[in-house]
C-alpha positions as CSV (number, residue, x, y, z in Angstrom):
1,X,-6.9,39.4,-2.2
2,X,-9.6,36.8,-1.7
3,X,-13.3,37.9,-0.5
4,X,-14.1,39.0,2.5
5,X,-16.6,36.1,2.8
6,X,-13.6,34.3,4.0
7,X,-12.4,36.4,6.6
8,X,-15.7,36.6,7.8
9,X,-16.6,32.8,8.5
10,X,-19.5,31.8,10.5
11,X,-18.8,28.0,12.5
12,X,-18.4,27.1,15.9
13,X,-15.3,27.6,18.2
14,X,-12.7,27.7,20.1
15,X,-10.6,28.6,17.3
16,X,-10.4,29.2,13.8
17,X,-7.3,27.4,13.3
18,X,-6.8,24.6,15.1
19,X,-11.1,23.4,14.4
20,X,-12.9,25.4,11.7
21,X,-9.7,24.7,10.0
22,X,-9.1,21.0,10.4
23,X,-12.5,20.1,10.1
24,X,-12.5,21.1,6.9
25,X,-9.4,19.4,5.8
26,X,-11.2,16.7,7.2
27,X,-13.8,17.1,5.1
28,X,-12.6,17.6,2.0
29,X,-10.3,14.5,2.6
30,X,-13.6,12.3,3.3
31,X,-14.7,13.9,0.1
32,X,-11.7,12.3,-1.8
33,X,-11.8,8.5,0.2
34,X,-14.9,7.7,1.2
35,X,-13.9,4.3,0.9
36,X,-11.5,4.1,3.3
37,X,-11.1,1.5,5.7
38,X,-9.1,4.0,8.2
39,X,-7.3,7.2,8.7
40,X,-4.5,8.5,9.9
41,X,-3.8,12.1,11.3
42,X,-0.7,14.0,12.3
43,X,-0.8,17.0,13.9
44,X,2.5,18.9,13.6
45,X,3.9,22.2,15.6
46,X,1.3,24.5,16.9
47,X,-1.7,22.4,16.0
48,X,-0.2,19.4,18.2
49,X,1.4,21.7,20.4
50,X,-2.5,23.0,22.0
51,X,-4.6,20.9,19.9
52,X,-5.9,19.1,22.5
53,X,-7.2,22.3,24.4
54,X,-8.2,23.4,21.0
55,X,-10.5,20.5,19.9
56,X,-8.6,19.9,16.8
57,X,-9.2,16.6,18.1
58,X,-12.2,16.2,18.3
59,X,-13.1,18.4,14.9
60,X,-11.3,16.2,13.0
61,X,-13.0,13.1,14.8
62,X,-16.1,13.6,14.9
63,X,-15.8,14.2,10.7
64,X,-14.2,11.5,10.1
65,X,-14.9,8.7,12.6
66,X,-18.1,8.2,11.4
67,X,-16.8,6.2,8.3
68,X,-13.8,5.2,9.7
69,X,-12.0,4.4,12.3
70,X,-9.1,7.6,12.9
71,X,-5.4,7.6,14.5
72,X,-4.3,11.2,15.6
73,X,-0.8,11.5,16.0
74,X,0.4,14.6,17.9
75,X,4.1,15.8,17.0
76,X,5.1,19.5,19.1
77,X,8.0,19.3,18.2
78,X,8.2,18.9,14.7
79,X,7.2,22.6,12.4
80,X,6.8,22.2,8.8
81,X,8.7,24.9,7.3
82,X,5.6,26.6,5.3
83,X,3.4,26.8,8.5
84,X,3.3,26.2,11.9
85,X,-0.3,24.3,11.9
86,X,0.5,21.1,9.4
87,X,-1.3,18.4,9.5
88,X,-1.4,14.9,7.0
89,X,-4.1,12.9,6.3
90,X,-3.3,9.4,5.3
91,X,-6.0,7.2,4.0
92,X,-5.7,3.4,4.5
93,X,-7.3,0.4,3.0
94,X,-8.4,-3.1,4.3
95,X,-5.3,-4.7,3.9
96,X,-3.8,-1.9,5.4
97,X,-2.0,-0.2,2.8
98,X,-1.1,3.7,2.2
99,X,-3.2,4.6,-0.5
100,X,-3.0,8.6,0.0
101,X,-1.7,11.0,1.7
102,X,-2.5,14.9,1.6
103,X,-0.3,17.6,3.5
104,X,-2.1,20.9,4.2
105,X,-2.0,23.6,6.8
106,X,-4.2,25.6,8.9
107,X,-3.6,29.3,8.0
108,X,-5.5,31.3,9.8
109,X,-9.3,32.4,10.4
110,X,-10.5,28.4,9.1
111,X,-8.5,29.0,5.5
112,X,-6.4,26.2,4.3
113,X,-3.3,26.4,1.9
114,X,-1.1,23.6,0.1
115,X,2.7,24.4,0.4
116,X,3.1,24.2,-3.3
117,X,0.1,26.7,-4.2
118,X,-1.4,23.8,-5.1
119,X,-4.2,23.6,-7.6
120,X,-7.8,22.4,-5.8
121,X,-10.0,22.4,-3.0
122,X,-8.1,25.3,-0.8
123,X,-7.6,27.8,-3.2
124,X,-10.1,30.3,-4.2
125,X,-9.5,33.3,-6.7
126,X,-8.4,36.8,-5.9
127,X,-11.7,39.4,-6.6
128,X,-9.5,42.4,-5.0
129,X,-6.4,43.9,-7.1
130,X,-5.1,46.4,-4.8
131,X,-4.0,44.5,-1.9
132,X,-2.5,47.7,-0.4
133,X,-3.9,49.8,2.0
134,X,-1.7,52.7,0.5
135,X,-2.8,52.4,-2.7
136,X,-6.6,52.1,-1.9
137,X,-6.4,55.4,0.0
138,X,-5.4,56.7,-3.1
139,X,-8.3,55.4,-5.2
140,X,-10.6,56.9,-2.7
141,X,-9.0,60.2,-2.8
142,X,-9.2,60.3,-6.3
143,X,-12.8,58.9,-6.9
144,X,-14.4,60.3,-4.3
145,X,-16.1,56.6,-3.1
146,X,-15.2,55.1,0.5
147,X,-13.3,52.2,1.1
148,X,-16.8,50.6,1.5
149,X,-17.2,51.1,-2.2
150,X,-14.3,49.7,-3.2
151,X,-15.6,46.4,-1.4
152,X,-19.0,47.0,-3.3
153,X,-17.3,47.5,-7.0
154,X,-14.7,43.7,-6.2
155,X,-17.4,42.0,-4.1
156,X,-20.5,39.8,-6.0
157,X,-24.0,41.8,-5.5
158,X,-24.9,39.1,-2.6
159,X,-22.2,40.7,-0.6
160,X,-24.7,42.7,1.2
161,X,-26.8,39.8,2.3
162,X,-23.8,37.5,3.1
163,X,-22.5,40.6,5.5
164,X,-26.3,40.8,6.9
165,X,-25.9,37.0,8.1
166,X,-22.5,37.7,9.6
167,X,-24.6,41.0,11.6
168,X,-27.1,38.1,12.6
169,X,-24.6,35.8,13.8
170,X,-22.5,38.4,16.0
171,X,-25.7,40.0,17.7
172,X,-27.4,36.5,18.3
173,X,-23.9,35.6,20.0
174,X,-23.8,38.5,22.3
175,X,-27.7,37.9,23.1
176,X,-26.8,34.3,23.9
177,X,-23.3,35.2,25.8
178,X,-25.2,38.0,27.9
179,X,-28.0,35.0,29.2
180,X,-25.7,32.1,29.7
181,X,-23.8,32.0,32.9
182,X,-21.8,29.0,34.6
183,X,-18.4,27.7,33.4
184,X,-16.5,27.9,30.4
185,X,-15.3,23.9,29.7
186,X,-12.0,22.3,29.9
187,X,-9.8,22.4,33.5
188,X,-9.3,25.9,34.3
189,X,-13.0,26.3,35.3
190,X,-12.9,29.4,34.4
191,X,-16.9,31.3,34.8
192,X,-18.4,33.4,32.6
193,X,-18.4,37.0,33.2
194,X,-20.4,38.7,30.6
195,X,-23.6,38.7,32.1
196,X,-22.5,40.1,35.3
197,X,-20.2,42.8,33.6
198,X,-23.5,43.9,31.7
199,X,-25.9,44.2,35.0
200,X,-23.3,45.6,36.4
201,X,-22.4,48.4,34.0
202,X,-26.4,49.4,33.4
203,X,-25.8,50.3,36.8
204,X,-23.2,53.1,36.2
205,X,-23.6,56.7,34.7
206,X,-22.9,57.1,31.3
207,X,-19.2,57.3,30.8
208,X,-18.3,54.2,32.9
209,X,-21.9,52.5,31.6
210,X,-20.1,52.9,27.8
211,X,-17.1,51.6,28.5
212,X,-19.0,48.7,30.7
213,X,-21.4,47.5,28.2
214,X,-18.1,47.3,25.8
215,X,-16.7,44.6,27.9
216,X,-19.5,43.0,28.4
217,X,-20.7,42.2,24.6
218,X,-16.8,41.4,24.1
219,X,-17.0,39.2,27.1
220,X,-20.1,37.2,25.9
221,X,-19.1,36.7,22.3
222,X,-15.6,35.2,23.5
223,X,-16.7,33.0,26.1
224,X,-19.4,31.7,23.9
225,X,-16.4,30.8,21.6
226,X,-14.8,29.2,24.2
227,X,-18.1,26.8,25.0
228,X,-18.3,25.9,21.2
229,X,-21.1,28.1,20.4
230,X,-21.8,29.8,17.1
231,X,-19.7,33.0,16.1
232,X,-18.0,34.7,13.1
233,X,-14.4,34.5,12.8
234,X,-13.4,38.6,12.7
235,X,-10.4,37.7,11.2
236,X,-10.2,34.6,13.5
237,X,-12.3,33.0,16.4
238,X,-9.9,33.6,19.1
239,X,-10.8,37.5,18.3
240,X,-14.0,37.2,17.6
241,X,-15.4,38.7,20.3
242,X,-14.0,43.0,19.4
243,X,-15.9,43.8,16.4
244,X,-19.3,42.7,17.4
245,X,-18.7,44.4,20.8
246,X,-17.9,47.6,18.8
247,X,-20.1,47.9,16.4
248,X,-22.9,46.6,18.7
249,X,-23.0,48.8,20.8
250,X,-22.7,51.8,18.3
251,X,-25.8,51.0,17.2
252,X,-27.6,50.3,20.3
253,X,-26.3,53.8,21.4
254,X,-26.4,55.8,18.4
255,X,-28.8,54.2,16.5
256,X,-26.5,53.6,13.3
257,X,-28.9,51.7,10.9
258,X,-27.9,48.4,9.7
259,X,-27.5,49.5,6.2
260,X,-24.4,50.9,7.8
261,X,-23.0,48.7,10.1
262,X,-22.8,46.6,6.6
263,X,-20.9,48.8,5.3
264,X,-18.7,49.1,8.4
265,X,-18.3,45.3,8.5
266,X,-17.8,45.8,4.4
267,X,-14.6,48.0,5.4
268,X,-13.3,46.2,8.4
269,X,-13.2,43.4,6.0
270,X,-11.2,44.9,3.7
271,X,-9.0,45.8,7.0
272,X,-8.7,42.3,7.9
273,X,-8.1,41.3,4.2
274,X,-4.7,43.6,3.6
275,X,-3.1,42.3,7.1
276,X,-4.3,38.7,6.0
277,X,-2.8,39.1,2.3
278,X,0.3,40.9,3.0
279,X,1.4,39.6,6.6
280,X,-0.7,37.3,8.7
281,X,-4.1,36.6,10.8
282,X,-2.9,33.4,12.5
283,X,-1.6,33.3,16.4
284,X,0.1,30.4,15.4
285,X,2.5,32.3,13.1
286,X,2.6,35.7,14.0
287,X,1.9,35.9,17.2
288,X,-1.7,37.3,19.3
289,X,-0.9,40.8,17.6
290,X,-2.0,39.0,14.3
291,X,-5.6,37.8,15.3
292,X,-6.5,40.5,18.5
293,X,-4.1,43.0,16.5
294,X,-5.9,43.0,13.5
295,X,-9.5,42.5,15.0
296,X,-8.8,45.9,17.2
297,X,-7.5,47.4,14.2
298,X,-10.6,46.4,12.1
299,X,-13.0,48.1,14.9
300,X,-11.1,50.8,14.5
301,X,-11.8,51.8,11.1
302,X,-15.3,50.4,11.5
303,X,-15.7,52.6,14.3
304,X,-14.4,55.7,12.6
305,X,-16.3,55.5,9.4
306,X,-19.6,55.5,11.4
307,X,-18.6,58.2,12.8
308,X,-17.9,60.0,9.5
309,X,-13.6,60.1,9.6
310,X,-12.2,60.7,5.8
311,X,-10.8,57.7,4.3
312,X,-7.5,59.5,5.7
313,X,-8.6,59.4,9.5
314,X,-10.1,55.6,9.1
315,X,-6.7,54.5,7.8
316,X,-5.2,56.4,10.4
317,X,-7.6,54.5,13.3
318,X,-6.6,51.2,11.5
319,X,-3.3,51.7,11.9
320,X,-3.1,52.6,15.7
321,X,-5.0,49.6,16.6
322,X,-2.8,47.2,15.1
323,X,0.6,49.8,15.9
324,X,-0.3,49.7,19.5
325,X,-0.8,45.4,19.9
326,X,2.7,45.1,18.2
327,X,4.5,42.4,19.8
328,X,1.6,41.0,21.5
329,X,2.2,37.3,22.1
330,X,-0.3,34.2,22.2
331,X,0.7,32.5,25.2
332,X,-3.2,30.6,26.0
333,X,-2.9,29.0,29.4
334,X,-3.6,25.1,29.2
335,X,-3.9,25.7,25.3
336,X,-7.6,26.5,26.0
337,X,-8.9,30.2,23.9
338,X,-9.8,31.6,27.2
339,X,-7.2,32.8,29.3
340,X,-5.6,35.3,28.4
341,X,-7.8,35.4,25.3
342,X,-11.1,36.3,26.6
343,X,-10.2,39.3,28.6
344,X,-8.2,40.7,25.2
345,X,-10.7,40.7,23.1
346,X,-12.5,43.1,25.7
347,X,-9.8,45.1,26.0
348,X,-9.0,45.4,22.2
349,X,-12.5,46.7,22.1
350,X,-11.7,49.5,24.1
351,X,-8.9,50.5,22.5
352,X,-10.3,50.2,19.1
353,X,-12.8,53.2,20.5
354,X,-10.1,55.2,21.4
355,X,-8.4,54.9,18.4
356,X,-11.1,55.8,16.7
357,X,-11.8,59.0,19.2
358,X,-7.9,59.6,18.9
359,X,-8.2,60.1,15.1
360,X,-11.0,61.7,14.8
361,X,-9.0,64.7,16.5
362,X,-6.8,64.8,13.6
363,X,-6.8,65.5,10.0
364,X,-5.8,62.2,9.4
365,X,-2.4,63.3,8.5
366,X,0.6,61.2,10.7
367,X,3.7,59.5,9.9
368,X,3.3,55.7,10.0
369,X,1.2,54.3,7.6
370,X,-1.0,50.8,8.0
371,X,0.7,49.3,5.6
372,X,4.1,50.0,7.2
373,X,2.7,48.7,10.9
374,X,1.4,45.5,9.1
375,X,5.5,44.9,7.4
376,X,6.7,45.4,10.7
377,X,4.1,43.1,12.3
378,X,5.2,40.2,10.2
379,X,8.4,40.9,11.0
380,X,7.9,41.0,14.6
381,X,6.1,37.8,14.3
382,X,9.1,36.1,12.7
383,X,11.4,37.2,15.3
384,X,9.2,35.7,17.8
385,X,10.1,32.4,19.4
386,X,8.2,29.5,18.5
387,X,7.1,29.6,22.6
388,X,5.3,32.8,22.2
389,X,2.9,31.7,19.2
390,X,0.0,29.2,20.2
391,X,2.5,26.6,21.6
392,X,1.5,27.2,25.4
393,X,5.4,26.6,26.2
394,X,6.4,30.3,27.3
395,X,4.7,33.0,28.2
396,X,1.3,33.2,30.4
397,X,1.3,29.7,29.9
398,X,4.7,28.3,31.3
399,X,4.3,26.7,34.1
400,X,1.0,27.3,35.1
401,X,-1.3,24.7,37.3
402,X,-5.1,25.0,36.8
403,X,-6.6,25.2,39.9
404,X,-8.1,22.3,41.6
């Protein structure tokens, strides 16, 4: 497995995928013709399919048009068979000529891959080599250490400071989601809720204030994804929004230090990691269980650890939070990361809480294992039709007129 520094990616929104992840294609193909006269972009399945709504568009454009001038072309229809988000870059000279042509796709949480496991730019080394959640438990049990410290003994020492930028980044997004109000762009005018959920839950008695304050810190990371703004990709932007929520407001209620929140983010890294390695963290492919799946799941555990669960019972709350989103399908209305998006990435906080309360009941003993749940989710996401995995043809989407 790679590091976790790339599951945790700090950029801009809406998504992961379809921006983070074309820009840099983008890039790294202006790194190799800077000399070219034009370029030409096509966009294939997914990527074309919501692009638009996406900004893949205008990632890829405001990279490249600087130098030269850019043609996007948008094919829906046409799926490469080793990813749903392809995309070529074609390079052109002054007489017009070809002179290259590079084929990549958008996997997931802004990482790129080359069909043919290609040999540059995308592909970083492994630092992990269990890339089984199985097998990790059992090197905890056996050592003594937390899953934490398994991260510490694969990571580089500047692991620990990366992870306290990522802690920056989340908390300075919910501070800037909780004072902006107005709405989100694009044409479903959708407004932003976050700061009235928050006012509105201070309001309350404790029980319903918790659960209030959840939403609202998941509210204002996700819709500052959706304006653009600044966030970390937790495994993707689309569900970026549940970790911070969690794991902010443990602290601003408990008063966890941020020595351990790191090492809560260290482990929900490692989370996100085995679910990216061994099935998949991208809408596009697998489904909304695969990015708001695994980002409830990674709370989870996150959750659980701060709360002192056995490596046993953190697996355990890892496992229901993904179990209980299987099937889930991205469906985003108008192709835009708001609707249903938004509103799942407060709810998957929620649940990650409860699936942390749930196991912490237990001895962490139960039947299913996580790395079962994430076989079957893979599975599930390749039984799923193409229309119910970021196409915006089936679904929530089908069909439906923004309001005037």
């Amino acid at each position: 497995m790679k590091s976790i520094k790339e599951l945790y990616r700090i950029g801009t929104g809406p998504s992961s995928s379809h921006t983070m992840g074309p820009r840099k294609a983008a890039e790294i193909f202006l790194q190799r013709h800077p000399e070219a006269a034009s370029f030409k972009v096509t966009l294939y399945g997914s990527l074309a399919a919501t692009g638009k709504g996406h900004m893949t568009n205008i990632a890829i454009n405001e990279t490249l048009q600087p130098v030269a001038p850019v043609e996007i072309i948008w094919e829906p229809k046409i799926f490469l068979p080793f990813h749903p988000n392809g995309m070529k870059f074609t390079s052109i000279d002054q007489e017009g000529k070809e002179t290259d042509s590079w084929t990549v796709f958008s996997i997931g949480g802004g990482a790129l891959a080359e069909e043919n496991d290609g040999k540059t730019s995308v592909n970083t080394p492994d630092v992990y080599e269990m890339n089984h959640m199985t097998e990790i438990l059992h090197w905890c049990e056996r050592t003594g250490k937390s899953y934490w410290e398994y991260v510490k003994e694969c990571e580089e020492s500047d692991i620990w400071d990366y992870l306290a930028e990522v802690w920056k980044t989340m908390k300075e997004a919910i501070h800037r989601g909780l004072d902006n109000e107005g709405v989100l762009p694009g044409p479903l005018n959708l407004r932003r809720k976050a700061a009235t959920y928050y006012i509105r839950a201070r309001g309350y008695k404790a029980s319903l204030q918790s659960r209030g304050l959840v939403f609202a810190y998941a509210l204002a990371v996700s819709e500052e994804n959706a304006a653009g703004g600044t966030i970390v990709t937790a495994p993707t932007c689309g569900s970026c929004g549940v970790m911070p929520a969690v794991l902010y407001h443990l602290q601003e209620s408990r008063e966890f230090t941020d020595i351990r929140i790191l090492r809560a983010l260290a482990t929900a890294g490692l989370i996100g990691n085995i679910v990216k390695q061994n099935a998949s963290i991208s809408g596009a492919e697998a489904g909304c269980q695969a990015e708001v799946g695994t980002a409830c799941s990674m709370a989870s555990a996150a959750a659980n650890q701060l709360f002192g669960g056995s490596p046993s019972q953190i697996e355990y709350a890892a496992e229901m939070g993904l179990e209980h989103h299987l099937g889930m399908t991205c469906d985003p209305v108008c192709g835009l990361v708001q609707i249903p998006c938004i509103e799942r990435n407060a709810y998957a906080a929620a649940r990650a809480l409860d699936a942390n309360l749930y196991s912490s009941f237990t001895d962490g003993m139960h039947r299913v294992s996580f790395d079962k749940v994430v076989e079957v989710m893979k599975q599930t996401g390749n039984d799923l039709p193409s229309l119910y995995k970021e196409t915006s043809e089936g679904g929530l989407a089908k069909d439906y007129q923004p309001m005037e």
